[in-house]
N, C-alpha and C positions, 0 to 999 in steps of 0.2 A: 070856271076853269082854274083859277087861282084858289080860291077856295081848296077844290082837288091839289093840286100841286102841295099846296100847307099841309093839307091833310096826311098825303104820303109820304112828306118829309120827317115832319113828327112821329106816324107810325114808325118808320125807321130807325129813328134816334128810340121810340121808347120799345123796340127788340132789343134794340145794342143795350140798352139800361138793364132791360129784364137779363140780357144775357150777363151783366157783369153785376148785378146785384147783392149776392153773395160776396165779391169781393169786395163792393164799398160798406157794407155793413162792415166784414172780419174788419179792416183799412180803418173806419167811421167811431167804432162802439170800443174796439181793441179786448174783445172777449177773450178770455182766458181758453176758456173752451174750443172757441173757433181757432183760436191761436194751434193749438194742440190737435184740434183735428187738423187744421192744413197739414202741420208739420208731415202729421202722419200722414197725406195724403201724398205727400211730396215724397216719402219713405218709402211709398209702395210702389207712388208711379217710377222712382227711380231704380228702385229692384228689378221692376221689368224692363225697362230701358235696358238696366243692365245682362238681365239675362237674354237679352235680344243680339246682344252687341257678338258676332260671328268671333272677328279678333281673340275677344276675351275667352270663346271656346275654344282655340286653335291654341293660344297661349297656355292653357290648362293644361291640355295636353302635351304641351312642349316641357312642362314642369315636371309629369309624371316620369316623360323620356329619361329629364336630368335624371331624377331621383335611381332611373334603373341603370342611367349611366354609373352615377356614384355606386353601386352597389357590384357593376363589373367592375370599375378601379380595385374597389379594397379586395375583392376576389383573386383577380389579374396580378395582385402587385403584394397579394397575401402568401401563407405557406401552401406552398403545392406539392400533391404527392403524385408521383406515377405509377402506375404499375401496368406490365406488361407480359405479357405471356413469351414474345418472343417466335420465332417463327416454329411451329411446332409440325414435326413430321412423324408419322406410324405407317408401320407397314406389316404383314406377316409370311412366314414363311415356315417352315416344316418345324423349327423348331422353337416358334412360337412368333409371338411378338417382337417390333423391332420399335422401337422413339428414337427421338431429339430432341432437346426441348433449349433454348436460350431465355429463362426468365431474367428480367432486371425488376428494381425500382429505382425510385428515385425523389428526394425528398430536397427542395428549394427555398430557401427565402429571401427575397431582392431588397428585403428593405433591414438584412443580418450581414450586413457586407457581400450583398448577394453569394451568400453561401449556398453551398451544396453537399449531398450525399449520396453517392449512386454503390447500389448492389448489384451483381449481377454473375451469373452461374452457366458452364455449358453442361446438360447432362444428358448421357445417351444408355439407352438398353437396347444391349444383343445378347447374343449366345452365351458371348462370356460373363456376362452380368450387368450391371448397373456403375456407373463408375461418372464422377464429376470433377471438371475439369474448367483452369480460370475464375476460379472462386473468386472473385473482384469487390473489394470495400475500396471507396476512395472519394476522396472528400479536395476539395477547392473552396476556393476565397478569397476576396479582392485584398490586395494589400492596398493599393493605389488607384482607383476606378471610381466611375460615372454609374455604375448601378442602383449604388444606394437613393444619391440625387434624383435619377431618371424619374426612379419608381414614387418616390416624394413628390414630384415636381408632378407625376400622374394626378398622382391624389388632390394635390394643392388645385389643378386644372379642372378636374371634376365636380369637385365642391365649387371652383366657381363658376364653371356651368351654372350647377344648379341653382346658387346665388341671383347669378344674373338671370336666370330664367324666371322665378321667383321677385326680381325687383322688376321686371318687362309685364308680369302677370298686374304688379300692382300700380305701375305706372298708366296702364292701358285702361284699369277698374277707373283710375280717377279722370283720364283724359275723355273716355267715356260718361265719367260725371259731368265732366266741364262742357260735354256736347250737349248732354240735358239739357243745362242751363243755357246755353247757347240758343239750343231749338223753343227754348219757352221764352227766354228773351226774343228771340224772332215774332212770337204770337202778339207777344205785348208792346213790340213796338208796331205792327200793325193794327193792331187794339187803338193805338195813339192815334195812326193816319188814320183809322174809320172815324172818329172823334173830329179831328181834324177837318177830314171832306165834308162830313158830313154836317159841320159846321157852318164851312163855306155855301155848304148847297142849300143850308135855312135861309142863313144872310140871304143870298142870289136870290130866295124867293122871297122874302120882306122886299127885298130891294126894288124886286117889280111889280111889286103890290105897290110900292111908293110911286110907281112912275106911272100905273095904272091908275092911281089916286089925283096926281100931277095931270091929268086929260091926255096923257097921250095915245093914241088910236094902235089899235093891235097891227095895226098895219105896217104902222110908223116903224125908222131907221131902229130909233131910240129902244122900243119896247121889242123890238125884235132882235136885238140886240143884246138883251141883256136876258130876255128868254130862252136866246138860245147859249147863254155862260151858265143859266141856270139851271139846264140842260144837261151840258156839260159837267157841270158839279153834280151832280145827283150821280148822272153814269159813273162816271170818275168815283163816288163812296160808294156806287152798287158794285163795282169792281174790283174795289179793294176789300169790301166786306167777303165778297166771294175769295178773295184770295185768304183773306185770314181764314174763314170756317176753310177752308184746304189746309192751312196749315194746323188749326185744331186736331183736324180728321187727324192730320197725318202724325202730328207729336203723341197725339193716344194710341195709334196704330201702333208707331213706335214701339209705347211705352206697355205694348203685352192687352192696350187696353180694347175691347171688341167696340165701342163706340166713345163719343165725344162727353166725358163728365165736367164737372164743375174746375175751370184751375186754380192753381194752388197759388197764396197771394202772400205768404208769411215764413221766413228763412231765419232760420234760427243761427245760421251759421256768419251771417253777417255782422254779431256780437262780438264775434274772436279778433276781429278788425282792430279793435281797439284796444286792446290787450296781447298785438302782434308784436314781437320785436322786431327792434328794425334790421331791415333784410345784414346791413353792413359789420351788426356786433354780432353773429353769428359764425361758429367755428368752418375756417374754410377746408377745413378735412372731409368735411362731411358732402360738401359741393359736389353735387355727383361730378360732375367733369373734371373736377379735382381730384380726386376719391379715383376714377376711374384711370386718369391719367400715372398716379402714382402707383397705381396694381399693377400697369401696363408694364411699369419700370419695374416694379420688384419681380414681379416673372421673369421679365427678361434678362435682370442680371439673374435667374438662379438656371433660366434654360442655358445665359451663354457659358456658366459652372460646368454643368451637367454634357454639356456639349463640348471639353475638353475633352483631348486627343490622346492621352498619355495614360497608359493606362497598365497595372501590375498587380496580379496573380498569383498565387501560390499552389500549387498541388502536391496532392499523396493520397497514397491510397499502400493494398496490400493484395496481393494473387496469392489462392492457394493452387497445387498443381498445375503450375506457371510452364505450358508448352515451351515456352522459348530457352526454360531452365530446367527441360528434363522433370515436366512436371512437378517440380517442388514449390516450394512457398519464395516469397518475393517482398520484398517493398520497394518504393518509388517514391519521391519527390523531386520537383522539378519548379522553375519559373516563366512565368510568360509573359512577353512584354509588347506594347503596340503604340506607337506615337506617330500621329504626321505620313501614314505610310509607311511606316517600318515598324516591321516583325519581327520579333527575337522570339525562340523557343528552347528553353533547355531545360533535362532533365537526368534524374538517374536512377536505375533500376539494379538494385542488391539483390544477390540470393542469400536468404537464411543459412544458408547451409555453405560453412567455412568453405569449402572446396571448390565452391564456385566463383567466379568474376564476376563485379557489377558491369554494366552496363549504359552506356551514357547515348543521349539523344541530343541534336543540337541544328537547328534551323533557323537561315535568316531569307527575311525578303523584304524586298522595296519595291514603293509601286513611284514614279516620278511624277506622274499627273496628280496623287494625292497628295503628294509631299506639297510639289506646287500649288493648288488650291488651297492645303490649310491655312499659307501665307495672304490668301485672298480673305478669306472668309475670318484673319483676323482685323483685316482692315473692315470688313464690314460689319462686325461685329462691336467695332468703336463709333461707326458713323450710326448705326442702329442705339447705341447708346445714347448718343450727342439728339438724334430726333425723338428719345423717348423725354429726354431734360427739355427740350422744344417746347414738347406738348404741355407738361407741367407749367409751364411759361406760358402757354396760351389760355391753359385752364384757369390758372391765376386771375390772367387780366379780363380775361373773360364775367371771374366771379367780380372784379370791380365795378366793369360797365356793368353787369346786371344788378349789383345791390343798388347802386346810383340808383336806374330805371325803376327797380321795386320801393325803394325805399320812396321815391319820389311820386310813384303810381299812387301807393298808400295816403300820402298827406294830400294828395288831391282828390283819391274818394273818402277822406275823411270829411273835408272839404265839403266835396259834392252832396255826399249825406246831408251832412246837417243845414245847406241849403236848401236841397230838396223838401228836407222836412221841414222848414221855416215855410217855404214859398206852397207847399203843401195845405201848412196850417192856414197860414192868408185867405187863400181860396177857397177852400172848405167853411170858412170863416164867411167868408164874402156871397159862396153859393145857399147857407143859412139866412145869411141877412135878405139877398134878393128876394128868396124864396118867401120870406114876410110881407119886404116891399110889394112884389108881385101878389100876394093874393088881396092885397090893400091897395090895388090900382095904383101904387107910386111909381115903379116902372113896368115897362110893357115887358113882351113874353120875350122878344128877341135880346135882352139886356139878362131876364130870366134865365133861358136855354144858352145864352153864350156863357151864364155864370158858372150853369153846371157843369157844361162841356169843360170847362177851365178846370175847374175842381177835379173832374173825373182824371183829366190830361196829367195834372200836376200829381196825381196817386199813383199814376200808372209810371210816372218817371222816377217816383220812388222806389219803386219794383222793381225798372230798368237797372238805377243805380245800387239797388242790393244784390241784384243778378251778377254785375260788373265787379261788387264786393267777391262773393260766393266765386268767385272762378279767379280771383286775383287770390283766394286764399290759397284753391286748388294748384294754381301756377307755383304758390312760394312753397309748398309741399314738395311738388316735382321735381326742385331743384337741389331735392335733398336725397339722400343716401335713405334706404328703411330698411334697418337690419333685424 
């Protein structure tokens, strides 16, 4: 029975060997080649990961959006023409045809002191002929207005839409990387605990090979007793090896892949570690939360520009066969003025023609609810200031505690590296040596089999801590601005 039990142990331990073989060769020999193919393997499987990842396709599309938003702002906020036919009526009667026709145009540009140009004609055919009437050229333009702003402040808003849609795309690509690495660190630290159990569960049966040697009866407190921990160890690494090959399955699933390949044991990106600067002598402009919080403010002082209340006009234009003057030709200019709920409108209309009087227009209104809100909305407009200068203060300190935290993460996986790989080499060192001793009778198998497990443990912890590297780069990326 004992016998059996060793037997199945060791089978065990040498699946888990055959299944990480590959990796202690690439870890062992340090092939160039093997080097070069992981990378690549890590290239591909991260491709699919990536192309798997939903987020990243919903965010694509949110880029495409911006880009079509930007391209209605400069449309929206470019020169526009009208034109229009005007209400057109025909009719006939005995002595032919009858029209009407009111065509206009009209040509704008909001970001030329929102200027304007309107055309526009009344012409009608009857009996007595053809004859047009209200010939109208007449042109406006902001003396004093929010138009020009409005339409800027469009643009400025679209572009960073699309910006931040575009830095949300590339944020997601690497956060998505860092889950990679995440779910393959998950594999490899179960890789450890099967090493681990399955350790305990050789020991537990030497152990009772030692008691069975020692005369204690199968029956005894003692040997059943430690039968059944040895038991329990076995179950306990048959368990967790089941959970690991689950987590294989499901990392290649992930990763685009149709079944379980070789994984990948060699990270090329864990070099850049040591040629990082430190997180703290880095420009804090570029601190996204910094970076973001100062946008927040530069919009706002240009929307609360733009969102004055005071605002002055100019008009003119010219009629020909001006009804109100007997038909004949005209000009007109006038001003318009709007602040806070008050309206002013005035203007005046000359006839060309000495013999006529000009004419004057003149309009005021107040509205009291708007006058009174403007008063509100300048108080708010200064408290919305004072929380925009806040946030800049929070982004600030924010960017201190986190250089601290990074700068301090670094010197401790710098640290951790090059312990690992010292306590690495040892045991690698030490599972060589035994493996001598062992096949020259100097020590037995269990001093053997616990050397390798050591050695394999101590490889896999270098993995862990370059996984730890790889995703502490990707964090100090994140926190950066990518224009």
């Amino acid at each position: 029975m004992l016998n059996r039990k060793k037997t199945n142990a060791i089978h065990i331990m040498l699946l888990f060997f055959l299944f990480c073989t590959h990796s202690l060769c690439a870890l062992n020999n340090n092939d160039n080649d093997n080097s070069d193919k992981n990378n690549d393997d890590i290239q591909i499987l991260l491709s699919g990961y990536l192309e798997n990842d939903i987020t990243l396709k919903e965010l694509a599309i949110q880029v495409r959006q911006a880009e079509i938003g930007m391209q209605r702002s400069k449309i929206q906020n470019g020169i526009s023409l009208d034109l229009s036919t005007g209400q057109f009526f025909i009719s006939t009667n005995d002595s032919g045809s009858v029209f009407s026709v009111s065509p206009n145009a009209k040509i704008s540009a909001p970001l030329l002191n929102n200027s304007s140009i309107s055309l526009s004609a009344d012409a009608d055919n009857n009996e007595d002929g053809t004859n047009l009437e209200n010939i109208k050229a007449t042109f406006s333009t902001a003396i004093i207005g929010n138009g020009v702003k409005k339409a800027r402040l469009a643009k400025i808003k679209a572009a960073r839409v699309l910006q931040e849609a575009e830095r949300a795309l590339h944020k997601r690509s690497k956060e998505a990387e860092k889950d990679f690495y995440t779910a393959l660190g998950s594999v490899y630290e179960s890789a450890v605990s099967v090493l681990t159990l399955e350790d305990d569960a050789y020991t537990k049966d030497i152990e009772l090979q030692s008691v069975k040697i020692q005369g204690y009866d199968s029956m005894s407190v003692r040997y059943r007793t430690v039968q059944l921990e040895a038991q329990s160890k076995r179950r306990e690494a048959l368990m967790q090896r089941r959970e690991m090959d689950r987590k294989v399955l499901e990392f290649f699933k992930d990763c685009g892949a149709p079944e379980a390949q070789t994984l990948p044991v060699v990270f090329d990106d864990v070099s850049g570690l040591d040629d990082l600067a430190d997180f703290s002598s880095l420009q804090q402009n570029n601190f996204t939360d910094i970076e973001s919080a100062k946008w927040n403010h530069y919009i706002g002082k240009l929307t609360r520009k733009a969102d004055k209340t005071f605002e002055l006009s100019a008009l003119g234009g010219i009629t020909l066969n001006n009804r109100n003057f007997n038909k004949t030709t005209s000009a007109n200019a006038g001003l318009a003025l709007s602040s806070a709920g008050v309206n002013v409108t005035t203007a005046i209309e000359i006839p060309l023609e000495s013999a006529k009087k000009p004419g004057f227009t003149f309009s005021v209104g107040l509205n009291l609810n708007n006058l009174r809100l403007s008063f509100l909305d300048k108080k708010d407009k200064l408290l919305t200031e004072e929380s925009e200068l806040l946030a800049i203060a929070k982004a600030e300190k924010k960017w201190s505690d986190t250089a601290f935290t990074m700068d301090t993460t670094r010197t401790t996986l710098l640290w951790e590296k090059q312990e690992r790989a010292e306590e690495a080499d040892l045991y690698k060192k030490l599972a060589a040596d035994t493996t001598e001793y062992f096949k020259n009778g100097i020590v037995n198998e269990s001093d053997y089999k616990n050397a390798l497990s050591n050695a394999q443990r101590a490889q896999y912890q270098c993995l862990l801590t370059d996984i730890k590297i790889v995703k502490h780069l990707i964090d100090y990326s994140l926190y950066f601005t990518e224009e």
